[in-house]
Biopython code that builds the backbone (N, CA, C, O; Angstrom):
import numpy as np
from Bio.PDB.StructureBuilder import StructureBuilder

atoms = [
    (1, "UNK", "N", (29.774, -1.480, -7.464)),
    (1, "UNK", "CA", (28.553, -0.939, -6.853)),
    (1, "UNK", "C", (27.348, -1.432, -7.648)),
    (1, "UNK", "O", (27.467, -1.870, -8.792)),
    (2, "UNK", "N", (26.231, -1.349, -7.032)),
    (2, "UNK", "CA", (25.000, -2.485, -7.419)),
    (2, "UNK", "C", (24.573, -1.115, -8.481)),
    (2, "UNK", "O", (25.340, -0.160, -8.601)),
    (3, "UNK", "N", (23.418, -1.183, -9.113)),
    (3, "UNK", "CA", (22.951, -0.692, -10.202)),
    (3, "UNK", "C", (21.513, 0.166, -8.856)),
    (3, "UNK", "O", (21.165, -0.302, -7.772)),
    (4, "UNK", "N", (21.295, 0.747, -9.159)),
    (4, "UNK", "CA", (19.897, 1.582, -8.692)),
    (4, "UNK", "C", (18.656, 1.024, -9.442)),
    (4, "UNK", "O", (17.593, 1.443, -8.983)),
    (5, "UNK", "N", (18.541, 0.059, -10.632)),
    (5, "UNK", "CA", (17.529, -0.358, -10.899)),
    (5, "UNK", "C", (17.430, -1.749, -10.528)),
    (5, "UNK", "O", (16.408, -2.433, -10.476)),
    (6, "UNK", "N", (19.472, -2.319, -10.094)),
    (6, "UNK", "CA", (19.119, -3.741, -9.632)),
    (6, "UNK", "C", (18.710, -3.376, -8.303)),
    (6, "UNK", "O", (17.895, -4.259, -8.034)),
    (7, "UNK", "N", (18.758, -2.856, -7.629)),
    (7, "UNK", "CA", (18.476, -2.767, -5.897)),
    (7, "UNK", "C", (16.716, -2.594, -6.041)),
    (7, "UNK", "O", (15.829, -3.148, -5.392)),
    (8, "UNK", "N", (16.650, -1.807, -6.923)),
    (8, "UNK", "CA", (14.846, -1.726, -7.460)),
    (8, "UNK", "C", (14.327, -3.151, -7.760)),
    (8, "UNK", "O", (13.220, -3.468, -7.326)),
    (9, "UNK", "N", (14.873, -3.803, -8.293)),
    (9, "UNK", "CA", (14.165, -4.607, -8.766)),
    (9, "UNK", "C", (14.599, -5.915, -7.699)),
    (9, "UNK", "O", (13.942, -6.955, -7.653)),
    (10, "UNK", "N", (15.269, -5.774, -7.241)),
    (10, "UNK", "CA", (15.544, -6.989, -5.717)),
    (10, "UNK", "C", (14.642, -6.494, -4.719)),
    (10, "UNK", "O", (14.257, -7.330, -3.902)),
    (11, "UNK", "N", (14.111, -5.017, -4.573)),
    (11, "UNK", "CA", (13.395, -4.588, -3.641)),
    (11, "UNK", "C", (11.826, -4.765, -4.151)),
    (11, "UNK", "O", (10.871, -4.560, -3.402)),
    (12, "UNK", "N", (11.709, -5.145, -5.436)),
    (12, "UNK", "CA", (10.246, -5.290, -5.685)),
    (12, "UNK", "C", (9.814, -6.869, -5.801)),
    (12, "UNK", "O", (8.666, -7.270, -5.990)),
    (13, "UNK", "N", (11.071, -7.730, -5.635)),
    (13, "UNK", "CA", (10.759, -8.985, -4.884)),
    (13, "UNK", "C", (10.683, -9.244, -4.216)),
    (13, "UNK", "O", (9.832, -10.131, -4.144)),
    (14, "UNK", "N", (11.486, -8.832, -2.717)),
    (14, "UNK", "CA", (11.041, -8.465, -1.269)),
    (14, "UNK", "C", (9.981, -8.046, -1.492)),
    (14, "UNK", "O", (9.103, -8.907, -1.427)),
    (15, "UNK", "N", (9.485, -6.547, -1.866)),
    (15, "UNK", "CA", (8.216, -6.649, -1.186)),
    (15, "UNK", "C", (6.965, -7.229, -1.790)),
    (15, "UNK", "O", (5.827, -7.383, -1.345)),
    (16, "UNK", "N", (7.614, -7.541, -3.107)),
    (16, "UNK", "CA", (5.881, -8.588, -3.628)),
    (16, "UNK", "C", (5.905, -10.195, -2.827)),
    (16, "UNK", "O", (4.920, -10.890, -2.581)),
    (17, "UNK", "N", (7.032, -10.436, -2.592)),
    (17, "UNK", "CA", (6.781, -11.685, -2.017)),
    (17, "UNK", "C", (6.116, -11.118, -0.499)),
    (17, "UNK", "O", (4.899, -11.292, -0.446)),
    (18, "UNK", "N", (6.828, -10.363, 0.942)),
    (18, "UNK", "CA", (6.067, -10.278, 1.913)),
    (18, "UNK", "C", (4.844, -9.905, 1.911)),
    (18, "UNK", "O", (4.206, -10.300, 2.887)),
    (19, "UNK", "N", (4.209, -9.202, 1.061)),
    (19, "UNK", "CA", (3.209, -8.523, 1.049)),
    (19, "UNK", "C", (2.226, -9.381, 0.158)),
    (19, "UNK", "O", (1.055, -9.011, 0.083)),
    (20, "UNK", "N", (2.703, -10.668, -0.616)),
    (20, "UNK", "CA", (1.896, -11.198, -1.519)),
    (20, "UNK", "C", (1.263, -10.780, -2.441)),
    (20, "UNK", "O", (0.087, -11.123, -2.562)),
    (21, "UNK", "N", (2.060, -9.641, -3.646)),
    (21, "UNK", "CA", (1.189, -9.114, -4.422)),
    (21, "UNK", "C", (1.794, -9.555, -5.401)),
    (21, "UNK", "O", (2.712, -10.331, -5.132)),
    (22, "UNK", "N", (1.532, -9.249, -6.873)),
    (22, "UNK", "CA", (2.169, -9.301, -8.122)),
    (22, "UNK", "C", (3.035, -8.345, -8.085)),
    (22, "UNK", "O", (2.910, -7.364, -7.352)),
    (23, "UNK", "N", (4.097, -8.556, -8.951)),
    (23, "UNK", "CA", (5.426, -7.700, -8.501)),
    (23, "UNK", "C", (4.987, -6.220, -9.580)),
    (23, "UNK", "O", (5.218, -5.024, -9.400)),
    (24, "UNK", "N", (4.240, -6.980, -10.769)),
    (24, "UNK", "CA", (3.866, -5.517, -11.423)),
    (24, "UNK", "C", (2.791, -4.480, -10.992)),
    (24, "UNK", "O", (2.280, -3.566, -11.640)),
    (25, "UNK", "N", (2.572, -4.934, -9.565)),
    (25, "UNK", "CA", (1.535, -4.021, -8.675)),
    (25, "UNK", "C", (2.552, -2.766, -8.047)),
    (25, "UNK", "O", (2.244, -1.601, -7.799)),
    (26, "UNK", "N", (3.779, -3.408, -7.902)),
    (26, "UNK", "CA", (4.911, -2.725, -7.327)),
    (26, "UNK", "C", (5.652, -1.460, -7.797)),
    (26, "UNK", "O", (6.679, -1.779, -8.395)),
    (27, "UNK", "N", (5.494, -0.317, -7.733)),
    (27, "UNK", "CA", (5.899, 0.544, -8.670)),
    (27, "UNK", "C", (7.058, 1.530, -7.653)),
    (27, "UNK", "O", (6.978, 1.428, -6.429)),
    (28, "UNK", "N", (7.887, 2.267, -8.160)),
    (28, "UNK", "CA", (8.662, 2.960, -7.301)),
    (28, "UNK", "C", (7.829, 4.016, -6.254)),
    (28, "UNK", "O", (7.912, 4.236, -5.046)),
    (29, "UNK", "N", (6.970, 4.559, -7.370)),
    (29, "UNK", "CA", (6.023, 5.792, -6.850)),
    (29, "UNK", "C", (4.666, 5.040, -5.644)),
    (29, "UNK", "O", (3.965, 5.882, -5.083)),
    (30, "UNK", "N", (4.384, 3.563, -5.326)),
    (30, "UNK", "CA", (3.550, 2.781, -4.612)),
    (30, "UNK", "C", (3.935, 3.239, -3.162)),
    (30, "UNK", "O", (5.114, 3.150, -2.819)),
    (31, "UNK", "N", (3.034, 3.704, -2.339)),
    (31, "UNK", "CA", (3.579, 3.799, -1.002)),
    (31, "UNK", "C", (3.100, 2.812, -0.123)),
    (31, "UNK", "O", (1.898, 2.626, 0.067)),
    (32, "UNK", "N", (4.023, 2.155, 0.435)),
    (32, "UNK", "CA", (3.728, 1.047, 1.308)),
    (32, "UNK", "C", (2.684, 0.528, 2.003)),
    (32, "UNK", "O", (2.196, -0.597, 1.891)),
    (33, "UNK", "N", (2.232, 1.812, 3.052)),
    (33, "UNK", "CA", (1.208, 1.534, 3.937)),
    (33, "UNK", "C", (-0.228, 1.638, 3.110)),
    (33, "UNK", "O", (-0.939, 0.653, 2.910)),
    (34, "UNK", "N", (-0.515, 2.843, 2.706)),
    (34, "UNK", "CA", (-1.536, 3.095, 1.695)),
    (34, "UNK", "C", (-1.943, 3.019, 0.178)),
    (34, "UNK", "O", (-3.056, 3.249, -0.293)),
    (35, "UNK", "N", (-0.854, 2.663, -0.453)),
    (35, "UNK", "CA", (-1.049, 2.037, -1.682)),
    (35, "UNK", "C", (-1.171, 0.348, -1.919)),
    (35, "UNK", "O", (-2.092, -0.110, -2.595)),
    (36, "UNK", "N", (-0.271, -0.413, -1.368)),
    (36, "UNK", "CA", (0.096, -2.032, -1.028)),
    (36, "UNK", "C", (-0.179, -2.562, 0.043)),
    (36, "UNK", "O", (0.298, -3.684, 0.215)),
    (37, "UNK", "N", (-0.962, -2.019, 1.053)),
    (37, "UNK", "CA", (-1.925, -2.158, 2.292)),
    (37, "UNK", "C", (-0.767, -2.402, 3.381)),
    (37, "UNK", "O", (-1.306, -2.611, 4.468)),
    (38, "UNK", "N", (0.677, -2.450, 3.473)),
    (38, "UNK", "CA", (1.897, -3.134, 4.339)),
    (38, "UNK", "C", (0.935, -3.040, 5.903)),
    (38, "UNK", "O", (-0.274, -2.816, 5.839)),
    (39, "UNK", "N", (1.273, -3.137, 6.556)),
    (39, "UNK", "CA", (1.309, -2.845, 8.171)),
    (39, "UNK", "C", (2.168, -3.428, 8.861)),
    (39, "UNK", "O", (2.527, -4.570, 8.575)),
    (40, "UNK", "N", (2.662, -2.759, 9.898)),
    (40, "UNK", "CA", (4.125, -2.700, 10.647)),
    (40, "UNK", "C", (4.565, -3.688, 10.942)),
    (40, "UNK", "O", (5.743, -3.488, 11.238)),
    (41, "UNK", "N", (4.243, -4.975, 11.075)),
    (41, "UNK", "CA", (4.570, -6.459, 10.741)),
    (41, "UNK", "C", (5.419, -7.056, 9.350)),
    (41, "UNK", "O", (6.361, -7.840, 9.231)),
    (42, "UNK", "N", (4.634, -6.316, 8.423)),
    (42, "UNK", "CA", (5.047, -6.656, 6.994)),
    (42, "UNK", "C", (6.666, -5.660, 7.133)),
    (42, "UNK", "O", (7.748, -6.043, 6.688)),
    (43, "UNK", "N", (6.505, -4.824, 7.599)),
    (43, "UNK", "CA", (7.654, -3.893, 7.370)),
    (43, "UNK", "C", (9.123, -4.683, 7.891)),
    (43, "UNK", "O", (10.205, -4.865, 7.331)),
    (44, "UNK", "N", (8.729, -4.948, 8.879)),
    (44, "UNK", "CA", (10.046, -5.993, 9.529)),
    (44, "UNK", "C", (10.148, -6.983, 9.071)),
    (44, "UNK", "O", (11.204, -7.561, 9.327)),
    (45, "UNK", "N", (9.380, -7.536, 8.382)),
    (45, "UNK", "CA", (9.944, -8.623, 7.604)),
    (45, "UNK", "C", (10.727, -7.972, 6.163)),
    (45, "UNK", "O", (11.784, -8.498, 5.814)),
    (46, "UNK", "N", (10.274, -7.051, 5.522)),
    (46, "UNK", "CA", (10.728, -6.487, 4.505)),
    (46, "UNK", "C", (12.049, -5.931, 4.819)),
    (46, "UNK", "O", (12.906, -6.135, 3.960)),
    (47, "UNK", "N", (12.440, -5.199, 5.980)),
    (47, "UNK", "CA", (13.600, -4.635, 7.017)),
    (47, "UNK", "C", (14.622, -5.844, 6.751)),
    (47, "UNK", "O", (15.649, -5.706, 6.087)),
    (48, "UNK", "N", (14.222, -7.023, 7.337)),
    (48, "UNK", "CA", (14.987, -8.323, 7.154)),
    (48, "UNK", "C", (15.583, -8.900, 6.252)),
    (48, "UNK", "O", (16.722, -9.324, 6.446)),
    (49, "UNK", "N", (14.894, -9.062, 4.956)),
    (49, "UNK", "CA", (15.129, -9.402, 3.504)),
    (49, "UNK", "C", (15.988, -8.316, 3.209)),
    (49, "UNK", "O", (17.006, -8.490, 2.539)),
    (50, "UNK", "N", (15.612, -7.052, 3.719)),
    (50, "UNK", "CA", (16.603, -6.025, 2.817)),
    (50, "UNK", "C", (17.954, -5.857, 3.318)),
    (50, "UNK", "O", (18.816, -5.312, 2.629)),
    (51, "UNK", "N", (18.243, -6.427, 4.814)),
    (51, "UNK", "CA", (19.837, -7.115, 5.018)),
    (51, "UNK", "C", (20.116, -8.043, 4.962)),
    (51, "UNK", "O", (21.321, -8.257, 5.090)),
    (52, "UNK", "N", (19.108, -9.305, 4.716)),
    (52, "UNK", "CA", (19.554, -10.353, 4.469)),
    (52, "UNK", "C", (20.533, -10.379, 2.797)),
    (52, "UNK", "O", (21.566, -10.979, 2.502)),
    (53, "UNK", "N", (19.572, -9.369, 1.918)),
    (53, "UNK", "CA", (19.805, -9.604, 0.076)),
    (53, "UNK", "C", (20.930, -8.375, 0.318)),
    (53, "UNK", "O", (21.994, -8.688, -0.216)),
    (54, "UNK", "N", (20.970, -7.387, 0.815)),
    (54, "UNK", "CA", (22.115, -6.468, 0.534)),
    (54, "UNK", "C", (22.904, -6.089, 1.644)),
    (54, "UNK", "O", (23.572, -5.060, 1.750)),
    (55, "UNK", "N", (22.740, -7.232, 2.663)),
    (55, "UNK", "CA", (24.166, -7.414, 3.463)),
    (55, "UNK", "C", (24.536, -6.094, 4.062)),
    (55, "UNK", "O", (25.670, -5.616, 4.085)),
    (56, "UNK", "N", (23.027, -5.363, 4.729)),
    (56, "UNK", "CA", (23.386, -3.919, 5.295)),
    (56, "UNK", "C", (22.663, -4.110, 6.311)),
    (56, "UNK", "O", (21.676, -4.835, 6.180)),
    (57, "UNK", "N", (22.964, -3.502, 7.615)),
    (57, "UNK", "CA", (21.863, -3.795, 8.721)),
    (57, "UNK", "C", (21.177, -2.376, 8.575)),
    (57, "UNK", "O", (21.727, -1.347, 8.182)),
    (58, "UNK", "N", (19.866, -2.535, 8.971)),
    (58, "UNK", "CA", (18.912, -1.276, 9.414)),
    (58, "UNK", "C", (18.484, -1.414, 10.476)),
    (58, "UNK", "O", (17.775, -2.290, 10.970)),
    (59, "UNK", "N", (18.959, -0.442, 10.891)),
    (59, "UNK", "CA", (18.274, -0.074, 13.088)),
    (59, "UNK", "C", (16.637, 0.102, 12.720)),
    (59, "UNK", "O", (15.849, 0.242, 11.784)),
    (60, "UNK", "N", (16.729, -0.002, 14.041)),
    (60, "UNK", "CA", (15.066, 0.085, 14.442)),
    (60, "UNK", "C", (14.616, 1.873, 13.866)),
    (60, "UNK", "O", (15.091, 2.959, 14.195)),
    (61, "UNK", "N", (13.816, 1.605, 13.165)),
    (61, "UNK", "CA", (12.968, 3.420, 13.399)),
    (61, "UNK", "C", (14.197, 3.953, 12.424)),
    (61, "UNK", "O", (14.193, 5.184, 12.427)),
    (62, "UNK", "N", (15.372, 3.343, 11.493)),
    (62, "UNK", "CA", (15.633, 3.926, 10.660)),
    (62, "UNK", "C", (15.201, 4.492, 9.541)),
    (62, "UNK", "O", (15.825, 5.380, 8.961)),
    (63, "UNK", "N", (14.451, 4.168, 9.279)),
    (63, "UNK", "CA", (13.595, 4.456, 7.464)),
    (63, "UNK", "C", (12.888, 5.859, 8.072)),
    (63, "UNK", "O", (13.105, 7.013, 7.699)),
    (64, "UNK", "N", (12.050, 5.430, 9.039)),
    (64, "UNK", "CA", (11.812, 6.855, 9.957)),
    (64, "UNK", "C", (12.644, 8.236, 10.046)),
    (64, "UNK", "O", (12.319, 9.417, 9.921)),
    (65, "UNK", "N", (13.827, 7.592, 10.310)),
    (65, "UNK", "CA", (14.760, 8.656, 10.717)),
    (65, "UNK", "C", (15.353, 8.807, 9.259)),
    (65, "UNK", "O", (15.590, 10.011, 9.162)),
    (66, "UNK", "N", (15.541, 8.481, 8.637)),
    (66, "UNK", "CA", (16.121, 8.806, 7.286)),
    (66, "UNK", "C", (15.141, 9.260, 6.220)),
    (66, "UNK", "O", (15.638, 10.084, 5.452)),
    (67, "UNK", "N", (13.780, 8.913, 5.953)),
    (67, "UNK", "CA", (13.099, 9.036, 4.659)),
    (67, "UNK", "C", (12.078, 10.323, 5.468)),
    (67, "UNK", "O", (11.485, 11.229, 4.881)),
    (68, "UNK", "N", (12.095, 10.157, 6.427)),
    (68, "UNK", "CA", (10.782, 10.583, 7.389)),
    (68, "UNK", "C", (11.214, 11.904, 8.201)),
    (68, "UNK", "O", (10.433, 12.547, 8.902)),
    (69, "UNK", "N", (12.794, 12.266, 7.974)),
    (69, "UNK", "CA", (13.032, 13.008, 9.613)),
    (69, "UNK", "C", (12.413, 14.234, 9.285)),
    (69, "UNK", "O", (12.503, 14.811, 8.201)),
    (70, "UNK", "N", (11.694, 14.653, 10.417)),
    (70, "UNK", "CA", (11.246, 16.369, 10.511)),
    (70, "UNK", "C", (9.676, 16.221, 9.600)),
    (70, "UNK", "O", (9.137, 17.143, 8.988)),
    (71, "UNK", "N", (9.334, 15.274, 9.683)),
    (71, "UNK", "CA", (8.107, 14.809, 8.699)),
    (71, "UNK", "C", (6.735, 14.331, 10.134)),
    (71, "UNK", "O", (7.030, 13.592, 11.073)),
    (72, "UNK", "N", (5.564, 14.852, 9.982)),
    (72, "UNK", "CA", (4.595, 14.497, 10.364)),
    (72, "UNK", "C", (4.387, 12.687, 9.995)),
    (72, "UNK", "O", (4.880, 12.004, 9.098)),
    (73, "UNK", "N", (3.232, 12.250, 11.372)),
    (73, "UNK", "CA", (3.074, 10.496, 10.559)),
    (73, "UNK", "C", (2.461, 10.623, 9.228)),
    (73, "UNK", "O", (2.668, 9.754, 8.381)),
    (74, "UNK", "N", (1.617, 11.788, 8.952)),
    (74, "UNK", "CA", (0.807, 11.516, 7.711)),
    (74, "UNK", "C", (1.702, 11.580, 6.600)),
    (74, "UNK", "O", (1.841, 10.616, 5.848)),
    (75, "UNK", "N", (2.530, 13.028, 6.398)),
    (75, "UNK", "CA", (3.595, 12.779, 5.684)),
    (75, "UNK", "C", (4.768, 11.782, 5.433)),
    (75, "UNK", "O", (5.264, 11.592, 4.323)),
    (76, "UNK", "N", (5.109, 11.242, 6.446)),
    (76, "UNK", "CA", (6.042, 9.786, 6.005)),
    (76, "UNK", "C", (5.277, 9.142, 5.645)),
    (76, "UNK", "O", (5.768, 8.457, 4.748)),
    (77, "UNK", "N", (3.742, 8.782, 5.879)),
    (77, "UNK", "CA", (3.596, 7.648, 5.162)),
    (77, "UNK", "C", (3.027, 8.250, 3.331)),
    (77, "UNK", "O", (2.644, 7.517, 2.420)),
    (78, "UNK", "N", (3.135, 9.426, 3.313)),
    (78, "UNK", "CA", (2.901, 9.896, 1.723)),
    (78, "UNK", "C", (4.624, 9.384, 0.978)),
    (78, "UNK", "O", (4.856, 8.894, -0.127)),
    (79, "UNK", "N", (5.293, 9.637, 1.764)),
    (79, "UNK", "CA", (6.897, 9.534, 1.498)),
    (79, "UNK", "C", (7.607, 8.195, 1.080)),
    (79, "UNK", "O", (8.528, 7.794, 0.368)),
    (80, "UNK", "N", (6.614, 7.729, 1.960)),
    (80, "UNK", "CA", (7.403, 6.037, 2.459)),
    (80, "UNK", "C", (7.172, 5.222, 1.334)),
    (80, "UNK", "O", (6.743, 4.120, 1.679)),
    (81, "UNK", "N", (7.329, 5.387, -0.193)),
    (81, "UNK", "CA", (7.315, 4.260, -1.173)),
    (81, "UNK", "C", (8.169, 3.405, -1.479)),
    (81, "UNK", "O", (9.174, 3.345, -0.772)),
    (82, "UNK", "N", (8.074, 2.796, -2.239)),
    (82, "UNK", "CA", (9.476, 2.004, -2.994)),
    (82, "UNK", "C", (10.626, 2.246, -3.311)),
    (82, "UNK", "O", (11.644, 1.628, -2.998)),
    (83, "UNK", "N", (10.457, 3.555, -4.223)),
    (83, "UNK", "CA", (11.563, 4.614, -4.389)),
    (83, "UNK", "C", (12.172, 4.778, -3.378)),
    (83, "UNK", "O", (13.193, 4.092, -3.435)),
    (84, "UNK", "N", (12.105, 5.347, -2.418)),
    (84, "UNK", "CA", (12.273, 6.326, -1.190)),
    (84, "UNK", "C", (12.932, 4.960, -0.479)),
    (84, "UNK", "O", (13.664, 5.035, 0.508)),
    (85, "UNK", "N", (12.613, 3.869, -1.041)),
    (85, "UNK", "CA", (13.759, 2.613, 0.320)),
    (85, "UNK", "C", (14.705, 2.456, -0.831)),
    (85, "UNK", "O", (15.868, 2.341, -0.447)),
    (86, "UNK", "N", (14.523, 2.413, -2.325)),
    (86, "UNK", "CA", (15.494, 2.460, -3.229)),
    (86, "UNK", "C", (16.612, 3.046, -3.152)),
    (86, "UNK", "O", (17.750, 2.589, -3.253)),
    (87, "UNK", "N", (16.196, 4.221, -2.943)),
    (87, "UNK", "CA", (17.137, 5.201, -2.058)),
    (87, "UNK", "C", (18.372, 5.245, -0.690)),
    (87, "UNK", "O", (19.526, 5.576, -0.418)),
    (88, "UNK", "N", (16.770, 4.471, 0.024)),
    (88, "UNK", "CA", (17.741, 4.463, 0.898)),
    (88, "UNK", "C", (18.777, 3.540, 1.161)),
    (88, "UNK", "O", (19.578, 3.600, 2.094)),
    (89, "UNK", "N", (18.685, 2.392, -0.021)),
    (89, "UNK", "CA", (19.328, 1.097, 0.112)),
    (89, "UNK", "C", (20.713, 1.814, -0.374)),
    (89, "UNK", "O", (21.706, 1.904, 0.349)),
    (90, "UNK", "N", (20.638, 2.247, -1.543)),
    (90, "UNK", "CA", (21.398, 2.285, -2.387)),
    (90, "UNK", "C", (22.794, 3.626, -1.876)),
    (90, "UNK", "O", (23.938, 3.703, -2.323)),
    (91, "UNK", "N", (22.224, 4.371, -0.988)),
    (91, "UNK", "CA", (22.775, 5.569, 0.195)),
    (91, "UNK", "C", (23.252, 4.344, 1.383)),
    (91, "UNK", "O", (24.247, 4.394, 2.107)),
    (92, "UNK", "N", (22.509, 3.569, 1.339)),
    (92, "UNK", "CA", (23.887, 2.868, 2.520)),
    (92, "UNK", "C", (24.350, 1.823, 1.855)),
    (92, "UNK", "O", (25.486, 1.593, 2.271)),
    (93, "UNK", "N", (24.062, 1.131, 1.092)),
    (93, "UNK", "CA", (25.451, 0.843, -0.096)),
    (93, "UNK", "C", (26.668, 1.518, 0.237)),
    (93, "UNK", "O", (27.602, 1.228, 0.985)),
    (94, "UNK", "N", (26.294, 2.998, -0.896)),
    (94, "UNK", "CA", (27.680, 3.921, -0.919)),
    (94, "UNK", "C", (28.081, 3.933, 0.499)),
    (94, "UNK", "O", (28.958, 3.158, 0.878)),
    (95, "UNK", "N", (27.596, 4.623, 1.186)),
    (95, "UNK", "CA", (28.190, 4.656, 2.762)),
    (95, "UNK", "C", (29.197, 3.242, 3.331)),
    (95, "UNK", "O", (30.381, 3.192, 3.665)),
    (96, "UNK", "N", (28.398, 2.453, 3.275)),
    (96, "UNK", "CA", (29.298, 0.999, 2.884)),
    (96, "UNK", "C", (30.378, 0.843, 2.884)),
    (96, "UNK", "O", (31.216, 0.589, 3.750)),
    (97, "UNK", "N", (30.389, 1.059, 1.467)),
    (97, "UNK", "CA", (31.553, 0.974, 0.608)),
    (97, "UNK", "C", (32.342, 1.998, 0.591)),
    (97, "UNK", "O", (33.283, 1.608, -0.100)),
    (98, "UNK", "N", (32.599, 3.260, 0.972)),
    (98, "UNK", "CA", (33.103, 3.648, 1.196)),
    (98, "UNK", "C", (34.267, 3.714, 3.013)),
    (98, "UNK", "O", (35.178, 4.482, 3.318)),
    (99, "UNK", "N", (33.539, 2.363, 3.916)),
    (99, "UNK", "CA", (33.986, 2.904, 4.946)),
    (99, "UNK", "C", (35.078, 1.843, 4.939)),
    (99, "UNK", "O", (35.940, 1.839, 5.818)),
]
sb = StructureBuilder()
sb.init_structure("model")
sb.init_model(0)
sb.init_chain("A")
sb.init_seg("    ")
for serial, (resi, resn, name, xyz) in enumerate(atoms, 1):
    if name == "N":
        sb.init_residue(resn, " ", resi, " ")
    sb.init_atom(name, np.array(xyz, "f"), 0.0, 1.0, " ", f" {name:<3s}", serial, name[0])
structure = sb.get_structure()
């Protein structure tokens, strides 16, 4: 099983490369839309890289439904950081691997 700081740190090259920032702009606690400026374009490309590098597919409106469920838009996007996909990478990992 991958490490929780390697999936962190593969996820802060995805998103410094789509998003074009310095990777030490990238912090777990950074939230996507309003901290690193993303917009819903950038996200699907980031969606992509993150099954392309860890060989997991993500449905449409998953991160939604998983980081977000029962959450207002304003609140997912307080939610929606780095961490919080760290998470969720690393939860369908295990799921994964276990099936």
């Amino acid at each position: 099983m991958i490490s929780k700081e390697s999936i962190n740190s593969k996820l802060v090259s995805i998103i410094s490369y789509a998003l074009r920032l310095d990777p030490g702009k990238v912090m777990p606690d950074s939230r996507l839309f309003k901290d690193l400026n993303a917009e819903s374009l950038d996200i699907l490309d980031i969606r992509f890289s993150i099954e392309q590098e860890f060989g997991v597919k993500v449905a449409d409106h998953e991160f939604a439904n998983t980081i977000g469920k029962g959450l207002s838009s304003t609140e997912f996007l307080e939610r929606f950081t780095v961490g919080s996909i760290t998470d969720f990478i690393e939860n369908k990992l295990r799921t994964q691997s276990t099936i």
